[in-house]
N, C-alpha and C positions, 0 to 999 in steps of 0.2 A: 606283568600279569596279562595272558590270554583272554581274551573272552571270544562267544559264540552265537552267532546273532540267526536264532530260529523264525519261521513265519509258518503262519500256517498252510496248507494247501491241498495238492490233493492227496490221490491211495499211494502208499506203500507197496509194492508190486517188485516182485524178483526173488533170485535165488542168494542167500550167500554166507559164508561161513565165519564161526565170531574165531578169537584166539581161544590157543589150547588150554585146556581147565588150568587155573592157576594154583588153587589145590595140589594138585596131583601135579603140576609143574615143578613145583618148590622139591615135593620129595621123591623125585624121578631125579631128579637134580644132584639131592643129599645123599642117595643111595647108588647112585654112580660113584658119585666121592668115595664112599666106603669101598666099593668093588675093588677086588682085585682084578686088572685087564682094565680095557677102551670100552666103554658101554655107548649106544649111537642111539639120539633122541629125536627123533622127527613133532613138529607141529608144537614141541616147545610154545608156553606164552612168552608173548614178545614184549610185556610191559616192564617197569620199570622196575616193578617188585621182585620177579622173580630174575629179573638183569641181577638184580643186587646177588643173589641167593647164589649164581653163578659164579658171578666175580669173587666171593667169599669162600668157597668151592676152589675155586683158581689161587687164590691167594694163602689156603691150607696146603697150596701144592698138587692137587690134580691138574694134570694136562688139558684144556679144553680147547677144541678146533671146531671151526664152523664152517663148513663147505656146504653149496647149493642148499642151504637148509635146516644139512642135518647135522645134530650137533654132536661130538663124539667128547667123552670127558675120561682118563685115565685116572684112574683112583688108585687105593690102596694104601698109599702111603702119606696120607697124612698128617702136617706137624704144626710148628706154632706158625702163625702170621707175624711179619713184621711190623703193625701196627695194628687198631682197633678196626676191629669186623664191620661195615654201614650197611642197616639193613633197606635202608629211607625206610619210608613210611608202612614196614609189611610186617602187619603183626602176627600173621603167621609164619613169614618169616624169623623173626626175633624169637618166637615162641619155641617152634620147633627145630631150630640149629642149636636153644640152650639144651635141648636133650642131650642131641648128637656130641657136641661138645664137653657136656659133665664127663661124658662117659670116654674122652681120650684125653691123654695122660700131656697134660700140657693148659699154660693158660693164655687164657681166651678174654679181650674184652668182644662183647655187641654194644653196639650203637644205633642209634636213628635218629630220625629228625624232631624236632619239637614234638609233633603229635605223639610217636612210640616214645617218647618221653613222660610224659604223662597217662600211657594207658598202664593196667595193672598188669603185673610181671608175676605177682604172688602165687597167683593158682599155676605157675610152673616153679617157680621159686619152691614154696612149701616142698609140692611132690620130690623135688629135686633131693633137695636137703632130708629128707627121708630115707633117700636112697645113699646115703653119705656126702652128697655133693660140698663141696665148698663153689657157693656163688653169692655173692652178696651184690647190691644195686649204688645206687650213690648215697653217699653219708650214712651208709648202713641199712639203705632203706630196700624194698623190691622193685625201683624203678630206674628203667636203664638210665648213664649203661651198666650194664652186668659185669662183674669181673667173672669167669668162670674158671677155678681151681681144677681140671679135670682128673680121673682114675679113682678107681678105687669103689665104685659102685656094690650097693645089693641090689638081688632081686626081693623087691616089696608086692604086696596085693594093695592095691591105692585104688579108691573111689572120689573120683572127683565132687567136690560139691554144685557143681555145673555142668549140664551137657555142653560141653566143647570135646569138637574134634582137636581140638589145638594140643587142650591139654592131655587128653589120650594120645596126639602122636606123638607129643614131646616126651613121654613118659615110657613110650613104647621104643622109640630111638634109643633114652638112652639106657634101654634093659637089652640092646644089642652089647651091651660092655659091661653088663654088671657079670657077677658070680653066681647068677641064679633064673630061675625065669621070673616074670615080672609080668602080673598081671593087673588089667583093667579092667575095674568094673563100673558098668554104665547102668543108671538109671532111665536114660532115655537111648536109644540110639542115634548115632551120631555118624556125619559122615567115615566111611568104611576104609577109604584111600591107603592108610600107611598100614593096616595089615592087609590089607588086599595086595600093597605091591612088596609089599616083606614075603608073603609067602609065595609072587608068581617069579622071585628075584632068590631063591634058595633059602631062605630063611624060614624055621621051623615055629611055626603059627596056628594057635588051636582057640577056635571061636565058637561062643555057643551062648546061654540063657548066664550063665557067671559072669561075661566078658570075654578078654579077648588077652591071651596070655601068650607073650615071645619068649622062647631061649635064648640065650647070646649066642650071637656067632657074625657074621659079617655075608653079605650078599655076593651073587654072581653077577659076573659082568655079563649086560643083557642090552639089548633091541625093543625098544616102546617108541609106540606111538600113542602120543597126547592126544584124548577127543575133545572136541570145543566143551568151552566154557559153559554151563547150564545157566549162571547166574549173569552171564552176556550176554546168551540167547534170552531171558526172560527181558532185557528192556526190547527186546524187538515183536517176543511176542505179545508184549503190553500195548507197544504202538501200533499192530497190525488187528487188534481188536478194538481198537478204541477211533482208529481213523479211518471214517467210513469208506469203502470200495478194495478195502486194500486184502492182499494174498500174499504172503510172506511166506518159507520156508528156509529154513537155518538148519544148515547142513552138517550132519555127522556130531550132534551134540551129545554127550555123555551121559549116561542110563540109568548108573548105579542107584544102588539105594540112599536115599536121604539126601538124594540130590535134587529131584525135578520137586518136590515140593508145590513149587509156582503153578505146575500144571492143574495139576489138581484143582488146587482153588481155581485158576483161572476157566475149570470145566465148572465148579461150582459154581461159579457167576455167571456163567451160560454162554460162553467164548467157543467160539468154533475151532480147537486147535488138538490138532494129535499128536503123538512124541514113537515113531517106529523104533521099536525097539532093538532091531535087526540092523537097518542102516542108520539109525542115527536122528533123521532127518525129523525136524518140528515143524508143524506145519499147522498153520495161523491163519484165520481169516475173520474179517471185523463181523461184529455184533451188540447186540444188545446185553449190557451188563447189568448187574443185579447183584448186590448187598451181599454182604457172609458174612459169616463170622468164622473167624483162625482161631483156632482152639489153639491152647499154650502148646500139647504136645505135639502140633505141627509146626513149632517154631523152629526146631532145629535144620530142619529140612528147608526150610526158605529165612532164615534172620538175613540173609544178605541179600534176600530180594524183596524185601518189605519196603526200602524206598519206591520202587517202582510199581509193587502189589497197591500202595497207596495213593499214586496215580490211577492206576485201572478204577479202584475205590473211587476217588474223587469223578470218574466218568459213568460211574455207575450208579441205577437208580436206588434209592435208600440210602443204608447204613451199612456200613462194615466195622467192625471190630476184631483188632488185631490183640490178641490175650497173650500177657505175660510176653511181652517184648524188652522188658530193661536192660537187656544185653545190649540193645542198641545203643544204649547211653555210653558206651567203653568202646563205640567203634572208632573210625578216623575222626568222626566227629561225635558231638551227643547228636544220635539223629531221631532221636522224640523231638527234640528242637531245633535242629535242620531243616526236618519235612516238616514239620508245624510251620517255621520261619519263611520257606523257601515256597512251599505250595502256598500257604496263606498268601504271600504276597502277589501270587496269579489269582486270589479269591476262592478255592479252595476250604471248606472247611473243616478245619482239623484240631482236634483237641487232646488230649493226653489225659487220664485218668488211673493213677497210681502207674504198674506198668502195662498199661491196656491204651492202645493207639487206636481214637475212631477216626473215622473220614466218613462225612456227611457228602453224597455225591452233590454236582451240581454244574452251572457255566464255569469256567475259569476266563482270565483274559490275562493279555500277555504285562510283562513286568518286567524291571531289570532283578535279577536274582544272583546270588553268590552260590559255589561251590562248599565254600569256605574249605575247600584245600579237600573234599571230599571227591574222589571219582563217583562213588553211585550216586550224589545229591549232585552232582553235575549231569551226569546223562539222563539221572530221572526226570531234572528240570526239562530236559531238551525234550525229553519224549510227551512227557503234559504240556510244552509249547506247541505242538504239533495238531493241538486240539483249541488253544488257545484264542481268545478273540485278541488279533493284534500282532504282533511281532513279540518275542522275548529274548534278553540278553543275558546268557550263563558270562557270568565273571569267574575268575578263577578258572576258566576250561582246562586247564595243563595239569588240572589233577587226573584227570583220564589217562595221562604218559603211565602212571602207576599200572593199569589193567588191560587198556583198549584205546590204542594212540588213535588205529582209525577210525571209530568209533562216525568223526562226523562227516569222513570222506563215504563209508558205507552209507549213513542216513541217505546223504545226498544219490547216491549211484540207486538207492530205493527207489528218489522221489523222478528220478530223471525219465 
């Protein structure tokens, strides 16, 4: 086990760019796989999770080369693997390759590590089995790993009982192979990524106030370029407004809808920072923060930036309340009780009420703290040591290989 030994000091100060959305990594990745032809991906994430998603990709039989970069993946022809699918730790990975997978005619186990072991598989599972799938989990349960029976799909109209992009893409994947179109209906919206890149990849995609309904058919072999991570660039612009002098900018980070979330709130709290629509580019400078309250229906837009929205909270004057967060409970970790855990024990205070997460601002001081096998409760710790009285030590640091391996060589190249 790694660990990460933070101090506090001075501003934050320079330019520089996080890894490419991981999001949109995974199914840039999948839909190469399906193309027929070499499709060529620049600024790919470099972490672990979507390595895996790759390799999985590679071992159904696409071609994949990596030169100066860029990464080229020949598809098409896809078939069984010679052994069970590893997703580690990436639940959208796991999530959305059981689409892809229902839907070709061959089977498939998924795997991962302890953590995707225990998270829930059902809200793809159900949808799945809906559509005819044969996939069943261990001892007959929905949790990996997955055997997946693929072929033989319908097109269904399926309404998630949760906003998840997860379960929208995995459902939208695999109505590329049913016998009909297949559509999604959302009560909240949710990130937009796998009809956004189904339709700019040939695939016939019709979205409006019903959802978001695909025909079957398979994509063209295409030329993307990944924009940075939104949910990477928010521990920086947490730590560039909370530690005083500092002027950060994170370059070329991605726009779409239902992604910057973090901004928002972070302008509700009174943060100096803007998000250029046109280049990309965010741009941060410390201030004086102040108390909010996250309404539930902004959760989906920020649930994976809530560890670190929770540090800005803990630097901010008053109360924040975080409304209807209990998805956090089903992430890499429970992280109602990570960040209670992990912040609480810099002093921090943090309490949990049904699914509503407050953080009472105030001093913090530094502590030894654990990951517990979580990259955002690892970097989030790192970025509230940054403000801390005292030094802090992340254990577990190598959970970050999952998203953002450089994550503490950038900190440092800020503070230099």
């Amino acid at each position: 086990m790694t660990s990460l030994a933070v101090s506090p000091g001075g501003p934050l100060i320079g330019r520089l760019s996080v890894p490419g959305d991981k999001s949109i990594s995974h199914r840039v990745v999948m839909l190469a796989g399906l193309a027929d032809g070499t499709s060529e991906i620049t600024g790919l994430s470099d972490g672990d999770d979507v390595a895996h998603t790759v390799s999985i990709v590679e071992a159904l039989g696409a071609g994949v080369e990596v030169v100066d970069g860029v990464v080229s993946i020949t598809g098409g022809g896809l078939g069984p693997a010679g052994g069970s699918l590893y997703v580690g730790n990436s639940g959208t990975g796991i999530r959305l390759l059981a689409g892809m997978l229902a839907g070709l005619a061959f089977t498939s186990v998924l795997d991962g590590d302890e953590s995707i072991r225990r998270r829930p598989m059902d809200r793809v599972v159900d949808p799945l089995r809906a559509m005819g799938a044969d996939i069943c989990g261990v001892d007959g349960s929905a949790l990996a790993p997955l055997t997946i029976d693929g072929g033989g799909l319908h097109g269904v109209e399926y309404a998630p009982p949760m906003a998840s992009a997860q379960v929208k893409g995995c459902v939208l994947f695999a109505g590329l192979s049913a016998d009909g179109p297949t559509t999604v209906v959302e009560s909240e919206p949710t990130r937009a990524h796998t009809e956004e890149l189904m339709a700019a990849f040939g695939i016939e995609v019709i979205t409006g106030p019903g959802g978001v309904t695909v025909q079957p058919g398979r994509p063209v072999a295409f030329t993307h370029r990944v924009a940075g991570d939104p949910s990477q660039a928010a521990f920086w612009a947490v730590a560039a407004a909370i530690v005083e002098g500092s002027d950060v900018v994170v370059e070329n980070v991605y726009s779409g809808p239902v992604r910057t979330g973090f901004v928002d709130v972070l302008a509700r709290m009174g943060a100096d920072i803007t998000h250029d629509a046109v280049s990309g580019d965010l741009s941060v400078g410390a201030s004086a923060l102040k108390g909010t309250v996250v309404e539930a229906a902004e959760v989906p837009g920020l649930v994976d930036e809530v560890p670190v929205l929770a540090v800005a909270a803990a630097c901010a004057e008053g109360e924040t309340r975080f409304c209807g967060v209990g998805e956090l409970r089903v992430k890499e970790t429970d992280r109602m009780a990570t960040i209670s855990s992990e912040l609480g024990a810099m002093g921090a205070r943090v309490r949990v009420e049904g699914d509503d997460l407050i953080v009472v601002g105030g001093p913090m001081q530094g502590a030894e703290v654990d990951s517990h096998g979580d990259h955002r409760i690892a970097m989030a710790s790192a970025v509230a040591a940054l403000v801390a009285e005292g030094p802090t030590v992340v254990s577990g640091w190598e959970a970050v290989d999952t998203s953002y391996p450089a994550f503490g060589r950038d900190l440092e190249s800020l503070r230099a």
